[in-house]
C-alpha positions in Angstrom: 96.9 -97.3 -82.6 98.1 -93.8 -83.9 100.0 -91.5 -81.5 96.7 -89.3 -81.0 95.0 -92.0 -80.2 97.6 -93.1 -77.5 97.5 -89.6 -75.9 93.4 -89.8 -75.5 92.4 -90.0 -71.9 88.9 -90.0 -70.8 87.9 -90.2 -66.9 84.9 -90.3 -64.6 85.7 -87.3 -62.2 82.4 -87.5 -60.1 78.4 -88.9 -60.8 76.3 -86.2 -58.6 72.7 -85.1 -58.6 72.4 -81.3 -59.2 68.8 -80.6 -59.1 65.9 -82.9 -58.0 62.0 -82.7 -57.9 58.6 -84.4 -57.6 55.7 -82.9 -57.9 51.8 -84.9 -57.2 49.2 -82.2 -57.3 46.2 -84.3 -57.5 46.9 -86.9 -54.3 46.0 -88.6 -53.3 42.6 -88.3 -55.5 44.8 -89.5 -58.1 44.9 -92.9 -56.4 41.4 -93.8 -56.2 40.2 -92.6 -59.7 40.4 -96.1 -61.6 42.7 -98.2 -63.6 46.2 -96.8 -63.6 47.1 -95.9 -67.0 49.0 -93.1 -67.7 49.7 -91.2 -70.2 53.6 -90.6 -69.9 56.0 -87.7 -71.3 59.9 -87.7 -71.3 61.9 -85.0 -72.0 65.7 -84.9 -72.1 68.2 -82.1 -72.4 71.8 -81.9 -72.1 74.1 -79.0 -71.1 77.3 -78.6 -71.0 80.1 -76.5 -68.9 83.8 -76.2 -69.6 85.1 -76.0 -65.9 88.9 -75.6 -67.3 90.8 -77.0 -70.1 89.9 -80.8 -69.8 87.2 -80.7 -67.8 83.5 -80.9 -68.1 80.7 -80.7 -66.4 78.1 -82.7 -68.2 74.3 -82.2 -67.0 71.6 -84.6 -68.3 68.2 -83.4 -67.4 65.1 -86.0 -67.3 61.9 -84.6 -67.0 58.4 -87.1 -66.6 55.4 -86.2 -66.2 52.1 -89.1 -65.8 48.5 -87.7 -66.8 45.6 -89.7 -65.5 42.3 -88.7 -66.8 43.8 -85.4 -68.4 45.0 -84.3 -64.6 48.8 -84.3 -63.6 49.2 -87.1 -61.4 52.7 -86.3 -61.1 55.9 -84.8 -62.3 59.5 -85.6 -61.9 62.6 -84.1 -62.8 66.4 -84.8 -62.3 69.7 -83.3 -63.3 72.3 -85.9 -63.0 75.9 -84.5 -63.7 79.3 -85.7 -64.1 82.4 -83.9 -64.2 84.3 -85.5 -67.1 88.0 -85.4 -68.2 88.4 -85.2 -71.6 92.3 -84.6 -73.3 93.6 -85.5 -76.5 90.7 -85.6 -78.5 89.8 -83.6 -81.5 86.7 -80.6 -81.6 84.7 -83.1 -83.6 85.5 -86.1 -81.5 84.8 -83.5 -78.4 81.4 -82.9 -79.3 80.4 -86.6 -79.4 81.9 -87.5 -76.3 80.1 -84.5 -74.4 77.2 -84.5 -76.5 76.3 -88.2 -76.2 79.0 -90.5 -74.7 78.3 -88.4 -71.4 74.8 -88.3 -71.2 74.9 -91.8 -71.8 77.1 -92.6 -69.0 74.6 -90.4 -66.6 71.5 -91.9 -68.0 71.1 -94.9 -66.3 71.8 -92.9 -62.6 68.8 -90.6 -63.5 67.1 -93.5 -64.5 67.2 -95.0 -60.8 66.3 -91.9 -59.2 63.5 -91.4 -61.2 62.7 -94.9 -60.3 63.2 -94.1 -56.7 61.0 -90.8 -56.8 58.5 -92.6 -58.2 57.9 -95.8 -56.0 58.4 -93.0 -53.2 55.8 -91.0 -54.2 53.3 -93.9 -54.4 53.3 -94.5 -57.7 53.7 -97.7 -59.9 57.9 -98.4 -60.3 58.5 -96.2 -63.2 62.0 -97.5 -66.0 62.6 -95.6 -68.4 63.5 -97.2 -71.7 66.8 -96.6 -72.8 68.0 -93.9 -74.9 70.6 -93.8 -77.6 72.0 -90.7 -77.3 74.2 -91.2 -80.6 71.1 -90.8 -82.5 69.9 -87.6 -80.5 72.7 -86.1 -80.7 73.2 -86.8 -84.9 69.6 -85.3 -85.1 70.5 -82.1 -83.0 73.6 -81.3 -85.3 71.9 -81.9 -88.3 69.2 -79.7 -86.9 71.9 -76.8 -86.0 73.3 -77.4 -89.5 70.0 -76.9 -91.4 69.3 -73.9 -89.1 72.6 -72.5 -90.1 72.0 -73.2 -94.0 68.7 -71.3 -93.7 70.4 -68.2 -92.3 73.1 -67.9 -94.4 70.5 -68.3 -97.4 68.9 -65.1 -95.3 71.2 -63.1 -95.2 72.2 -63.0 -99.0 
């Protein structure tokens, strides 16, 4: 183990939910109008806040929403944050551990209260598959590397 690595500390501060909310427009018609099949969307973002050198305040935000017969039947959305302690580790190592060791660490509470939300509201229980958020994140740098190429090919 190098002497870097020795001085790496990582930490679970706090696991809170910042911002939650279901939505069923169409109940409760939307429980009598056949065979439940739903067409399902998931959308996940991540944001991140430097509170002060060393700490982090992660937010993973998980947003579903079920169609039934082209009409909402409803629409959930969580933003599950951690604050995170972070020292010792390089910018590039930084940007993994924010960008995807986090969110993965946060999934699987948004996960449950989606869950929850969902059996509350009357629906079907609702799991989300898992994510790999090592692959979402590669794809978002190489997206804001190609967007970087293109406008430095712009500009000359």
């Amino acid at each position: 183990m190098s002497e870097q690595e020795a001085q790496q500390q990582f930490s679970i501060q706090k696991i809170f939910i910042k911002d939650v909310s279901f939505e069923s427009p169409n109940s409760p018609a939307v429980f009598t109008e056949g065979e439940w099949k739903p067409e399902v969307n998931v959308q996940i973002n991540t944001e991140v806040k430097t509170i002060n050198e060393g700490l982090h305040e992660v937010t993973l935000s998980v947003t579903v929403t079920a169609k039934q017969l082209e009409k909402t039947a409803f629409l959930v959305e969580v933003k599950q944050s951690g604050i995170f302690q972070l020292v010792g580790f390089e910018q590039e190592q930084m940007g993994g551990m924010l960008g995807a060791y986090c969110p993965e660490t946060l999934f699987p509470y948004a996960r449950e209260a989606i869950s929850d939300l969902v059996t509350k509201g009357g629906f079907p229980q609702m799991l989300l598959s898992p994510v790999n958020f090592n692959a979402l994140y590669m794809q978002h740098q190489q997206q804001a590397q190609q967007e970087a190429a293109k406008a430095t090919e712009t500009a000359h």
